[in-house]
N, C-alpha and C positions, 0 to 999 in steps of 0.2 A: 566387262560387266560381271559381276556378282550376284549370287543366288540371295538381292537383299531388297526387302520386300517393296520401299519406295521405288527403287532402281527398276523392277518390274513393272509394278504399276505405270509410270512414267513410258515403258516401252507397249506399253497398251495404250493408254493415251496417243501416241504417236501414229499406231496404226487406224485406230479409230475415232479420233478426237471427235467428229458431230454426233458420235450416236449416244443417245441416253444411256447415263449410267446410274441414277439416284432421283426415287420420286420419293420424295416426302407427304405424306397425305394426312392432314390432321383429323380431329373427328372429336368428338362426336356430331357428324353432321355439318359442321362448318365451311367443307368443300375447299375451304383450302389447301392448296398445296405449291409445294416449290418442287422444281427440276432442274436436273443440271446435267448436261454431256458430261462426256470425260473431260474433253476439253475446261469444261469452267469449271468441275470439279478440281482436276488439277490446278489452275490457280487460283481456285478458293483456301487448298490448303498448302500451295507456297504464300498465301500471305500469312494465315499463322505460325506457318513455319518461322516465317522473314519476321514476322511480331515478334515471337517467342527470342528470337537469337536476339533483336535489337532493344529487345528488354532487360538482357544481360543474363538468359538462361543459356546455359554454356552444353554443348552437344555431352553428350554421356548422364546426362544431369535428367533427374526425375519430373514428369508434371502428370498431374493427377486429374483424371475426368469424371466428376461429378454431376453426370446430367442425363435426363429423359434419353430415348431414344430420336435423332433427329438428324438434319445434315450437320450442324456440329459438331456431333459426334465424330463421324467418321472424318468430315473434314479436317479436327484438331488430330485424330490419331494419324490421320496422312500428313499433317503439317509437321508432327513430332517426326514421324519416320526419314520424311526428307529433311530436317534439319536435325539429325543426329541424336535426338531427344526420346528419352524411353516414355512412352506412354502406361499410365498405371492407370487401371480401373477402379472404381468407387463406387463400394453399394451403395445406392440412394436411400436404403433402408436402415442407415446406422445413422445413429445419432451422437452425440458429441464426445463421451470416452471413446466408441469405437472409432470415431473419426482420428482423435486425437491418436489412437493405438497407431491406426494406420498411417494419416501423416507423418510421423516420426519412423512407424518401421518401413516407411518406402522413401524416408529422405527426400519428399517433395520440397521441389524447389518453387514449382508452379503449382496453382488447381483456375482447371477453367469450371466452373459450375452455371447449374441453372440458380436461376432469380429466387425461385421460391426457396428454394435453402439457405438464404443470406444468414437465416439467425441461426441454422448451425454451422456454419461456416466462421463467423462471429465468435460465436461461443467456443469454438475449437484454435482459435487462434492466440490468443493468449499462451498455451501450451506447446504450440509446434512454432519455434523460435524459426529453425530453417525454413520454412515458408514466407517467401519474398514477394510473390508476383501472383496475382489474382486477376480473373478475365470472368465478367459475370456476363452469362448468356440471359436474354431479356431482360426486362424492368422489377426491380424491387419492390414487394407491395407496399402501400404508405404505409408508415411506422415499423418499417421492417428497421435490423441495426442497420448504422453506418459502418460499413467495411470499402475501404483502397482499392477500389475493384476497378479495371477500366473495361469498359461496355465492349462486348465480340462486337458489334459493329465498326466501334472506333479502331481495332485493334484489326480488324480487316481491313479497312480504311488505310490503315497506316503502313500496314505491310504491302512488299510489290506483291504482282502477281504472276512475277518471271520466275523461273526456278532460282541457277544462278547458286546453287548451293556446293559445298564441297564434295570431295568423292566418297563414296559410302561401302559399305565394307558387309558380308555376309557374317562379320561375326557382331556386328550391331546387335543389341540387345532388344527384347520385346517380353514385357513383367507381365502377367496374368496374377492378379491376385485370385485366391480361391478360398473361401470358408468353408465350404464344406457345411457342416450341419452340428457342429462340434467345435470347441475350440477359438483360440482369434486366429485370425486370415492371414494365410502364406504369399508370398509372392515366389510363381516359378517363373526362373529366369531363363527366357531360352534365349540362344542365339538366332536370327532371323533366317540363316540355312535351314537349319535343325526344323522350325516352326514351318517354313515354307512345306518341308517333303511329309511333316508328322500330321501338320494342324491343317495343311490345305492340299496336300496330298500330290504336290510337287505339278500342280498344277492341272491336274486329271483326276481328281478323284476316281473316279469310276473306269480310268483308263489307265493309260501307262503314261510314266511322271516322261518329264520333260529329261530332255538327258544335256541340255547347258541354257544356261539363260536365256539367250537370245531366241529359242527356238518358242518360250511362249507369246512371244506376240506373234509370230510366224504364225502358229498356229491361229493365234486370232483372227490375226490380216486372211487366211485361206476360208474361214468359218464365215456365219454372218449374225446376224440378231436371230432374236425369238425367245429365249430362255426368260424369267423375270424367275429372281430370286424373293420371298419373304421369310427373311428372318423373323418371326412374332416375338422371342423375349424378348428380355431386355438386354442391348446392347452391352450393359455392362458385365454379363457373362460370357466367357470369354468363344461360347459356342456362336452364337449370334454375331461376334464381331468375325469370326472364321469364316461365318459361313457365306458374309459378306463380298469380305476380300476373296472368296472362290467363286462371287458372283464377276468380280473384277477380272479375277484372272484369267477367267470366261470371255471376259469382253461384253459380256450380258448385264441389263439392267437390274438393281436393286431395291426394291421397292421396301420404304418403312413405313410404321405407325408408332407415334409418341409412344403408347400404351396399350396395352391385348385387351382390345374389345370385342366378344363373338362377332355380334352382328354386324362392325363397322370395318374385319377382319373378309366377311363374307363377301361385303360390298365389293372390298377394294379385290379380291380374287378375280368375281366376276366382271369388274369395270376396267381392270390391269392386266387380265388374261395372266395369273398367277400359274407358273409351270412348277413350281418349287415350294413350297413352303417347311420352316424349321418349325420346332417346337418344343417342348418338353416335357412328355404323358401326358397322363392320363387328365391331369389337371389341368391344360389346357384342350386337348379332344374333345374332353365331354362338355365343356358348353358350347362347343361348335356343334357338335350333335347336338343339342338342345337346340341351339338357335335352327338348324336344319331342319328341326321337325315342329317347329315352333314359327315365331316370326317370320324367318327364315325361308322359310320352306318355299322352294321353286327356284332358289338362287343358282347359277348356273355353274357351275364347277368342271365344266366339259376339258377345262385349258389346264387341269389341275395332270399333273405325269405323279410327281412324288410327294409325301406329305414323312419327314424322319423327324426323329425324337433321339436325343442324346441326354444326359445328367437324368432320367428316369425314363422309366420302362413305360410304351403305351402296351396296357393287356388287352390277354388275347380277347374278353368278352367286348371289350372297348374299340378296339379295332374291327372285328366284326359289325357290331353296330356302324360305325364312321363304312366301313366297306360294303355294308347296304345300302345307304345312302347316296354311295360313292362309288359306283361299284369300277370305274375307269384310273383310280390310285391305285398306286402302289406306296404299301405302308411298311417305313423301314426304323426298326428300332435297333441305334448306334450303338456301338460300345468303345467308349473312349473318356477320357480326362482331360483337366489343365496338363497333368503333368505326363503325359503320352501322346495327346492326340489322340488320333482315330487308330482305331485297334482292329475290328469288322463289325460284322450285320448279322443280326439275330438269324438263323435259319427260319423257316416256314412252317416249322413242328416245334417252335417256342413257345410255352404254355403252361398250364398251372399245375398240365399232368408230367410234363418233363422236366419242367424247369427254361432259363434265359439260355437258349444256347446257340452261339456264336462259332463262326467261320473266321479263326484270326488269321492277321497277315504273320507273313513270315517271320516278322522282325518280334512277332509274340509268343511268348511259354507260358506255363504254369509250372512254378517251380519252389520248394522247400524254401523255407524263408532262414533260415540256420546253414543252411547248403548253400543254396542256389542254384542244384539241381535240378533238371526237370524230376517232377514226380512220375509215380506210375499211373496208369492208367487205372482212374477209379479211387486213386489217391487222391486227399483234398490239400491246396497248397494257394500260393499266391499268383494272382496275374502280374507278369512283368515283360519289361519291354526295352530291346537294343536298337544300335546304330542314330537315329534321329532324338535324341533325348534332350532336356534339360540342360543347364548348367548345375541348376538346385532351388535352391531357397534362398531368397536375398533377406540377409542379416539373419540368419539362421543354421550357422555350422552342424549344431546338434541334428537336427529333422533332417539336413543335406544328407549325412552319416549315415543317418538311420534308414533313409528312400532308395539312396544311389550307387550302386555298387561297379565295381571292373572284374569283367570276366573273361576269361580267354582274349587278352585284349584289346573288349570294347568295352564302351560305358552302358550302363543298365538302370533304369529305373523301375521300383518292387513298389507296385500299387497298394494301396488296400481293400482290395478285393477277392475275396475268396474263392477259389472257382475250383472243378475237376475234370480230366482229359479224358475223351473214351478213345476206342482205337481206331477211328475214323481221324485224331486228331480234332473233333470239335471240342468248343471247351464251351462248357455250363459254367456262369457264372452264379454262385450263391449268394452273393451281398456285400457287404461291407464289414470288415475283420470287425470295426469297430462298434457296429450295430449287432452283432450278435448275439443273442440271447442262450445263457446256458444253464439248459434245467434240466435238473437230475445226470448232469455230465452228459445228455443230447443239445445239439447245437442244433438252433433255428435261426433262419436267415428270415428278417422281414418282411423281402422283400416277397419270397416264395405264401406267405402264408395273405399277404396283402392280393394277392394276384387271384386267390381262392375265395377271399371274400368279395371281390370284386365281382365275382361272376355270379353272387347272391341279388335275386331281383332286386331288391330294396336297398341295396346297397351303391349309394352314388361315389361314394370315395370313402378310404381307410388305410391308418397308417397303423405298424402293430408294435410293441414295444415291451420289453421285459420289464416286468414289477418283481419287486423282493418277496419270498416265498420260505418259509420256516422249515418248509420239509424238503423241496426244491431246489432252494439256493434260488431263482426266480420262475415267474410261470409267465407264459405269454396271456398278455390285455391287446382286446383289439379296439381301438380307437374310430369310432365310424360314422360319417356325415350320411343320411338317407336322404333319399330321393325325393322330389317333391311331392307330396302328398301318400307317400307309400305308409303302411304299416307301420307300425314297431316292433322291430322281430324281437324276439325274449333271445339271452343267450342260448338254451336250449334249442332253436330253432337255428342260429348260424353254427352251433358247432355241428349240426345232425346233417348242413348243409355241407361243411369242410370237411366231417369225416371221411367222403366218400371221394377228396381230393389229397389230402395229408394223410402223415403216419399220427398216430394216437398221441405222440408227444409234443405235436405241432401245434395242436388243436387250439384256440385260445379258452382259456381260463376264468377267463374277464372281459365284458363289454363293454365300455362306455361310450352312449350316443350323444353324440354333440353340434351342435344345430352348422358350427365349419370348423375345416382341419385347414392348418396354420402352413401354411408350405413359403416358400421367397417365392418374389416377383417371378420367379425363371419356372415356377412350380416344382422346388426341388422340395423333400419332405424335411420337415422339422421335427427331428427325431428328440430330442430334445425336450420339448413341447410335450409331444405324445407321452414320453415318460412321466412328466410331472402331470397330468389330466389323468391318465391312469393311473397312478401312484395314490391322489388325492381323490380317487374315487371308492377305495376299499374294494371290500369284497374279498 
């Protein structure tokens, strides 16, 4: 046996086949839901496995999942896995060029989607010739197009539900597409070894990895229940499907929700004895506070241990709040990528006055991006990361080139992340190389100056963003949704608020208030956005 991720799964399954592994809970209010052991979980998805192969999608071969959060989901990405098939992910948020982009740059040979997308699925097809095999999850609405689709019913229906499949290999591939906030969408190709010890932490996260295959169900078979994992994004980022499969590898139950609703989120905590919940900042936190101290309030959260956030930062004023509330969490803000993994955990002195700083694993530097040196201490350089890496970028030589380097070696991949080392070895991360703002030749990180307006009373969310500036070269605009019912600060009033957290050049320049800030499904920020609303607001 092979460090490859169906191969595991399946020796989980074995150890534990009656115990729940996946409750699906829909909502709003409708009290339905589905569950399933490991047991029927595994031959839910050897039948899409056994579908997909006898459809004539051939192992190595691309299939694309376009849908809600649900047991489908994970069902078809276990179905891909055990039949040799690379699962690729699909914003639900793009529509038909981007669709078309990605279809073609991920070579789908399959898409299983949801019903309500028919007419962009339709519309995208004309253009991506290589797409052959189409599996529509629920009913099409009347007058939706006609699209060749054969119903995930029938297509469960049809496939066994024995395994029965060939032998699998730890260098099986597993594509995570990533957009970013920038740009069209990569896909990092890892190998499923690689992905097992980076993206799930070799079976222990929080412990020490497994040291040969067979010893994670051992461990399961010695353990027993209690754990219930909630992932809240959206599935199609690739932290949510991670965090999943470490509920798997756990031998612990999974619990979903189609969509991040506060209060139908709260419910399912207190009704499922939720020990775990994912998330992503600040943007999803704060209406869980809100519903906490609203609606909400009296909902029982006693089963709650940890509450982590990865692809954006929950701040420190935001965490404080959620930790009055809550005072029996512990709240962990991640530091990792598609194309790394988990890197470490913000320290406990992470904040608006020191900055994001992280306790990395061993396998992480900060290092000269021209070198690939570590820097000095105090020096500012890139976060990068050995041993468990990538392959790269599929259909992308250029960006492979430019990410993945060999050193002493081994293989490296050089984030874009900006960060600096002190002599403890913690590293501050500053932001995104890409997001950087540079005025008067000082560089400001977004993310730090976001984190300061945050802790302004009235201030419910904000994203910050360099505008063009004549004397400059650019100045920082802060983009900022208020609170319900609060004031309206004057800019004078947030910078006299931020001065007393920032240097003088951090400061923003420019306010514009705007009733919501534009983030994806996952609540990562759209920087992008914030640019053009500041830009188009003068001043």
């Amino acid at each position: 046996m092979e460090y490859n991720i169906a191969d595991l799964f399946e020796s989980v399954v074995d150890v534990v086949p009656d115990r729940e592994a996946l409750a699906y809970i829909d909502h709003p209010g409708t009290g339905a839901e589905r569950r399933l052991t490991y047991a029927e979980l595994d031959a839910a998805a050897n039948r899409v496995g056994h579908h997909l192969l006898d459809s004539g999608v051939r192992p190595g071969e691309h299939v694309g999942l376009y849908l809600y959060n649900g047991v489908e989901y994970l069902q078809t990405v276990l179905g891909c896995l055990k039949a040799r098939i690379v699962p690729v992910n699909v914003n639900y948020r793009y529509v038909e060029d981007e669709l078309v982009y990605l279809y073609r740059d991920a070579d789908l040979a399959g898409l299983v989607f949801d019903a309500e997308f028919t007419d962009r699925v339709a519309a995208a097809l004309p253009r991506t010739e290589a797409l052959r095999h189409l599996v529509r999850v629920g009913e099409a609405a009347p007058g939706a197009a006609d699209v060749a689709a054969v119903p995930f019913t029938s297509a469960e229906a049809a496939g066994s539900p024995e395994r029965g499949f060939g032998p699998r290999s730890g260098n099986d591939q597993f594509i995570i597409y990533t957009g970013g906030t920038t740009g069209m969408p990569k896909g990092v190709m890892w190998r499923q070894e690689d992905l097992f010890f980076s993206g799930l932490g070799g079976g222990a996260p929080t412990g020490e990895p497994v040291k040969k295959p067979e010893e994670l169900a051992e461990r399961v078979a010695a353990g027993g229940a209690g754990i219930t994992f909630f992932p809240a994004p959206p599935l199609m980022h690739g932290t949510s499907t991670l965090t999943a499969f470490i509920g798997f590898n756990f031998g612990q139950r999974v619990v979903l929700h189609r969509k991040f609703v506060p209060d139908e989120v709260l419910r399912t905590i207190e009704k499922e004895k939720v020990t775990s919940m994912s998330l992503v900042g600040d943007a999803m936190l704060r209406p869980l506070i809100d519903a906490l101290e609203g609606p909400m309030k009296g909902t029982d959260m006693s089963s709650m241990f940890t509450v982590s956030s990865s692809g954006a930062i929950m701040s420190d004023t935001v965490r404080r709040q959620f930790q009055a509330l809550v005072p029996n969490v512990m709240l962990l803000n991640n530091f990792g990528s598609s194309e790394s993994g988990f890197n470490g955990t913000a320290t406990d002195d992470s904040g608006p006055e020191r900055g994001f700083r992280i306790r990395v694993n061993s396998r992480t530097q900060v290092v000269d991006p021209a070198t690939y040196e570590p820097v000095a201490v105090g020096e500012v350089g890139r976060v990068a990361q050995c041993g468990h890496v990538p392959l790269g970028y599929y259909n992308d030589p250029r960006k492979t080139a430019e990410t993945f380097f060999e050193k002493d070696g081994e293989r490296w991949v050089l984030l874009g992340d900006m960060a600096t080392v002190d002599e403890e070895g913690v590293v501050t991360v500053l932001g995104r190389g890409s997001q950087c703002i540079n005025t008067g030749g000082e560089k400001v990180y977004p993310e730090e100056v976001e984190q300061a307006l945050k802790s302004h009373p009235d201030v419910y969310d904000a994203l910050v963003a360099g505008v063009p500036d004549a004397k400059w070269g650019h100045h920082v605009a802060a983009v900022v949704q208020l609170r319900a019912g609060a004031a309206r600060p004057s800019l004078e009033d947030i910078q006299a608020h931020c001065r007393s957290r920032l240097a003088g050049y951090k400061i923003p320049r420019r306010l514009v208030i705007t009733e919501a800030l534009r983030r994806s499904p996952s609540g990562k920020a759209d920087y992008r956005w914030a640019r053009e609303v500041a830009a188009s607001a003068g001043g």
